[in-house]
N, C-alpha and C positions, 0 to 999 in steps of 0.2 A: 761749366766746369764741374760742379756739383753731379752733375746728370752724369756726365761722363765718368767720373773718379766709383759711381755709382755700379753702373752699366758693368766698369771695368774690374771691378770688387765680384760683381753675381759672376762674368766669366773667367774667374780666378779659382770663385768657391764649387762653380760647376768643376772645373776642369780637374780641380784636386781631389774632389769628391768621386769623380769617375776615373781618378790614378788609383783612388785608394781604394774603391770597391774590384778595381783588377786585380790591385795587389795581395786583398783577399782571397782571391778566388784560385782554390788548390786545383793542380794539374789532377787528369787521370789517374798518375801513379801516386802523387800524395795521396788521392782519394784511398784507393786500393788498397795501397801500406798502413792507410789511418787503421780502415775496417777490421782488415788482416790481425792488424798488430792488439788490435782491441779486445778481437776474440781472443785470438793464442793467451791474452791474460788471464779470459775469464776462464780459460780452460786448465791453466795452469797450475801443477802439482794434485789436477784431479784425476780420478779415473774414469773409465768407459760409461760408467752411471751417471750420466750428467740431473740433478734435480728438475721436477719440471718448472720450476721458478726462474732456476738460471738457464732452462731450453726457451722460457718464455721471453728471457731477455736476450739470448742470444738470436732468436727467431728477428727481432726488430734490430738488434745490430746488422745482421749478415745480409738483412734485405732490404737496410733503407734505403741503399745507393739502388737499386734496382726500379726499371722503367716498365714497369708490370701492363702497362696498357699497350706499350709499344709491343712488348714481347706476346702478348696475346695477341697482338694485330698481326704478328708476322707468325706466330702457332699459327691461325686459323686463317691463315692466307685468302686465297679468291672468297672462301663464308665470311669474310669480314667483313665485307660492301653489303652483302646479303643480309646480314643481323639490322633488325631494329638499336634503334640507342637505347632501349631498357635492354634487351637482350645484348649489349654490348657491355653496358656496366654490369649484368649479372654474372658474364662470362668471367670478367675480369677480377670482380669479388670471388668467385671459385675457386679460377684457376691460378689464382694470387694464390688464397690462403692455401692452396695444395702444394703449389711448392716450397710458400715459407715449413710447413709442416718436414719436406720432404728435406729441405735445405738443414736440419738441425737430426738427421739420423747416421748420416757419415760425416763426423767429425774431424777425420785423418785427416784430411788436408791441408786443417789449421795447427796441426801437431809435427808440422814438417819439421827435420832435422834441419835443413834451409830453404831458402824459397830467394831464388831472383827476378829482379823487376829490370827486366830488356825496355827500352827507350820506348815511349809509345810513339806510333806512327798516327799525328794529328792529318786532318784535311776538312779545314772549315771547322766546320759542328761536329765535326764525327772524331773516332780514335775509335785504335785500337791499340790493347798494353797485351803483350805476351808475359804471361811470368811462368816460371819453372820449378816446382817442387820437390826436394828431395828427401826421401825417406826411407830408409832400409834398403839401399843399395837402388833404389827403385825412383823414375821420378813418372812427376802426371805436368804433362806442357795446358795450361789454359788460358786462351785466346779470349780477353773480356773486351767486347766490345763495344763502346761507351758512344752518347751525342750528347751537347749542349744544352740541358734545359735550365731556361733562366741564366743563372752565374752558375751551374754545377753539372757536374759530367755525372752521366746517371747510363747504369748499365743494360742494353735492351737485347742482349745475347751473349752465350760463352759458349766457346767450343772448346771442347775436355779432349785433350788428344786426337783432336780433329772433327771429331763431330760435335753438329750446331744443337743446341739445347733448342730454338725455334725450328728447326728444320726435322728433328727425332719426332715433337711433340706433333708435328705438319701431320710427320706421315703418319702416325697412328691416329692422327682426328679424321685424317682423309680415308682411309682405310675402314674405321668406324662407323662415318656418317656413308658412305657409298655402299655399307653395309645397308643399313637402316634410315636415319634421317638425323639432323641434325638436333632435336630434343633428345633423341636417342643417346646419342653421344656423350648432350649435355648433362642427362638425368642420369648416366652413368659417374659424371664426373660429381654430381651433386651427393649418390650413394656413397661414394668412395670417400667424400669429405666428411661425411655425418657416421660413417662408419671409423675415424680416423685414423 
């Protein structure tokens, strides 16, 4: 009886334990709305000068949710199987830190007048959340396409009014290295970060 009453306690505390860690775990659009809503504060009653202290904080807000190795993986499509694993982590140290850099010089989009968050379309591990920005009569549609890592939806593409942020960066890697070679390409990317 003892054993059992036992047995039946551990599959209680398991079963609760794994309600409550679901019920932790924010949708896509929570995610999105958190980030969104976090920046527009810090941005808030400022102007176009943003300090570089609060670029440096806004730089690790705007890109935690971001899945920087997946999105390299799909930048550098067929050269990705080709890369050694040093040469994969060094891409991704790069080509991270070039678009956090890039991701804190157009500000607008977190200054939107409104912004709607459309139903994401889940399937499995994957989603996708459309939202719609509106600013000075003007809107920008972007398509964040998020999967499941661990318990959190983590972003590994947007498309900005239709075109793929993986698929822009494809074809100017593909175009670069079919130029030259693929350190080519890379030691450009390395120039452009050290030059910032």
């Amino acid at each position: 009886m003892y054993k059992f009453v036992l047995v039946l306690s551990l599959v209680i505390i398991f079963v609760m334990s794994a309600f409550l860690q679901a019920g932790n775990t924010q949708s896509p659009v929570e995610i999105l709305k958190a980030r969104n809503q976090t920046v527009e504060n810090m941005l808030q009653g400022g102007n176009d000068n943003v300090s570089p202290e609060t670029k440096e904080k806004l730089k690790q807000v705007i890109n935690e949710i971001m899945d920087f190795t997946e999105l390299s993986r799909l930048s550098l499509g067929k050269y990705w199987v080709q890369r050694t694993e040093q040469e994969k982590k060094d891409f991704v140290n790069v080509f991270s830190q070039l678009i956090k850099n890039s991701s804190v010089k157009k500000l607008e989009i977190y200054k939107a007048d409104r912004m709607v968050y459309q139903d994401p379309e889940i399937a499995g591990a994957k989603a996708k959340v459309t939202t719609i920005a509106y600013k000075d009569r003007k809107q920008v549609e972007i398509v964040y396409k998020m999967h499941k890592v661990g318990d959190t939806w983590l972003v590994y593409d947007m498309e900005i009014d239709g075109v793929s942020t993986a698929i822009n960066y494809r074809d100017s890697f593909y175009k670069q290295i079919a130029k030259g070679s693929y350190k080519e390409m890379y030691d450009k990317l390395v120039k452009k970060l050290n030059e910032g």
